[in-house]
N, C-alpha and C positions, 0 to 999 in steps of 0.2 A: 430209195429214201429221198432221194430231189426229187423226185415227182410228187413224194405225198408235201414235203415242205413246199413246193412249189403250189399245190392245191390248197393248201393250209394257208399260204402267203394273200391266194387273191379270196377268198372266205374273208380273212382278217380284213384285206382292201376294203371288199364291200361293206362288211361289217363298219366299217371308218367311215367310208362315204356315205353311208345310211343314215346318218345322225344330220349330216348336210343336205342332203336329199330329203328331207322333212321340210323345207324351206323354198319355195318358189316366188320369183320378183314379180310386183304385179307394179303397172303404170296405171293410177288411177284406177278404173275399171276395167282393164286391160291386164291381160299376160303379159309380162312384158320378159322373155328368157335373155335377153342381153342384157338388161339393166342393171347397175351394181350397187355395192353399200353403199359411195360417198361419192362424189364428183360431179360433173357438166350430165350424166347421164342415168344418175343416182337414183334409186327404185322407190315411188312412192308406199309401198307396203310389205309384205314376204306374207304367204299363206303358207302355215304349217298345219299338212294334210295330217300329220297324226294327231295334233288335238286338238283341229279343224275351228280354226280361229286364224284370221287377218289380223299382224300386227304394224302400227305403223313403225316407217322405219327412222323416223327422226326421233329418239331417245330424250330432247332438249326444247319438250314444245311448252317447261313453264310448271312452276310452282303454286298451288295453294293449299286451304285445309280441306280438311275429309270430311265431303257432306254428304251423308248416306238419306235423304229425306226424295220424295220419289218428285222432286223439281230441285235439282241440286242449283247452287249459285253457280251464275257465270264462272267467277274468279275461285271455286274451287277445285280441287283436283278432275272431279267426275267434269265437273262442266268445259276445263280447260281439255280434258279427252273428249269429251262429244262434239267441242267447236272445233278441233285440231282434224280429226278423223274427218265431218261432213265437208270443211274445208278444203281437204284433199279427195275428196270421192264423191262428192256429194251425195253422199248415202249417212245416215242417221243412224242409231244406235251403239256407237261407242264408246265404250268402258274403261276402266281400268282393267287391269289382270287380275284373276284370284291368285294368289299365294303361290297354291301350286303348281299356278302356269306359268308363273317367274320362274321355279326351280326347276320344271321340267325343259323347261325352252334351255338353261343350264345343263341341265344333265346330255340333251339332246346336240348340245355344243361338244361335250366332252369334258364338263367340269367332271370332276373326282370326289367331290364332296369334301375336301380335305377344308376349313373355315381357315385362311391366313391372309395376311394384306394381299390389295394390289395384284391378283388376278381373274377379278371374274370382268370387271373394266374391258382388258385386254381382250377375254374371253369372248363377251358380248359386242365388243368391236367388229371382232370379224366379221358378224351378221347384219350389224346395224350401225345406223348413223348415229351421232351427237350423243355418247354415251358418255354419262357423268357419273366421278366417282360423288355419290350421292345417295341420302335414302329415298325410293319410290316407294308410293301408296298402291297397295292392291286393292282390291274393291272387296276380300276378307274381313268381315267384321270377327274382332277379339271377346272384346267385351262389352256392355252397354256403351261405355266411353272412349273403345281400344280402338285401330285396326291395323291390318298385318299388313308392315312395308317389307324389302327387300333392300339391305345397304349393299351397295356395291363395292364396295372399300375391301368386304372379305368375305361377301355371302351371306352373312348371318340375320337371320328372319327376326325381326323386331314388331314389337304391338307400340303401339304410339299413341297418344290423345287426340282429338281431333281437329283441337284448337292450331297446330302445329303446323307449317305449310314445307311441304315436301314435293317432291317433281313427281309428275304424270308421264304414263304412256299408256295411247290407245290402242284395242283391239276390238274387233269384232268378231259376234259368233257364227260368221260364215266363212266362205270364201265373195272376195268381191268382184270376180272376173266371171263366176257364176250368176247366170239369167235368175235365178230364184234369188239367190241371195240379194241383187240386184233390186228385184221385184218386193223383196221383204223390208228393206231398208230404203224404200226411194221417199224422195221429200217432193210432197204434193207443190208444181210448178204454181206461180202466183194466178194464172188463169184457171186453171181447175179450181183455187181456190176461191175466185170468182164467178164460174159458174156454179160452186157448189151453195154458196152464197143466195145468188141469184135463184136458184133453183129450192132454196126452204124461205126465202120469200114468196115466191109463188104460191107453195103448201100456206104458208099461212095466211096468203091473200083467198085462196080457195075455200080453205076451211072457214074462216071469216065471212065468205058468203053464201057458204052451206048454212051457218049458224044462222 
């Protein structure tokens, strides 16, 4: 009877640590396995390989409204995620969360689903930095006018208007410590930009004297 409670004991273990083991630190573009939530040596991202998205790890990179128009403003949520993300990796394309990668990243912590004050805060702490009791914007659209935040206060999924200015957090749809993903999201250096320049001036000095 100790042996099987004893077998059942470390099931249950791994079963626990699985939920945390979904979460890897990365430095920048780098793996980084020593780096922590908060501190002198604090993990620029965490890649969770089960819903294979980079999320950053600073929770507190700033508020605006929800512009879903495909040039969002600077000073809105999307744009305040795409500058915060390139900022720290210099890789391009991220977003806010959809909906259900707030809940799941919760679940995946060991929330309960139970909606009451004052614990998913605590909850979302242990993974991440500058977490505010606050409502965040997903990148879920509601309804022509709505879209789906995440209050931290008790969990509960709210649709909001858009005029509204709510805190951001980025993720990306890779991993960033990945050569592809890497390769997928890189931001054309100022000299490529200048040869690339340079090089449809050429074409059109060419074609110009073909004509």
């Amino acid at each position: 009877m100790k042996r099987v409670a004893a077998i059942v004991g470390v099931v249950l273990g791994l079963m626990a640590g699985g939920a945390q083991a979904s979460f890897f630190g990365r430095d920048a573009t780098n793996q980084a396995a020593n780096c922590s939530v908060s501190g002198a040596d604090k993990c620029v991202s965490f890649y969770n390989d089960t819903l294979d998205i980079t999320i950053l790890n600073n929770w507190n990179i700033g508020s605006g409204a929800w512009d879903g128009s495909a040039s969002p403003s600077a000073t809105s949520a999307q744009g305040i995620a795409a500058a915060a993300g390139l900022g720290k990796t210099d890789l391009s394309g991220w977003v806010l969360p959809t909906i259900n990668q707030y809940n799941a990243i919760l679940n995946q912590l060991g929330w309960d689903g139970i909606i009451r004050p004052n614990i998913v805060v605590p909850l979302l702490s242990t993974q991440f930095d500058g977490v505010l009791t606050a409502k965040y914007w997903s990148s879920t659209l509601f309804t022509d006018a709505r879209a789906s935040l995440l209050y931290t206060l008790n969990g509960i999924n709210y649709a909001e208007g858009f005029s509204n200015s709510y805190q951001a957090v980025a993720v990306l749809d890779c991993d960033v410590a990945d050569a592809s993903c890497q390769a997928k999201h890189a931001v054309p250096v100022p000299a490529t930009i200048a040869l690339l320049g340079l090089g449809l001036v050429g074409i059109g000095v060419a074609h110009r004297k073909q004509s």
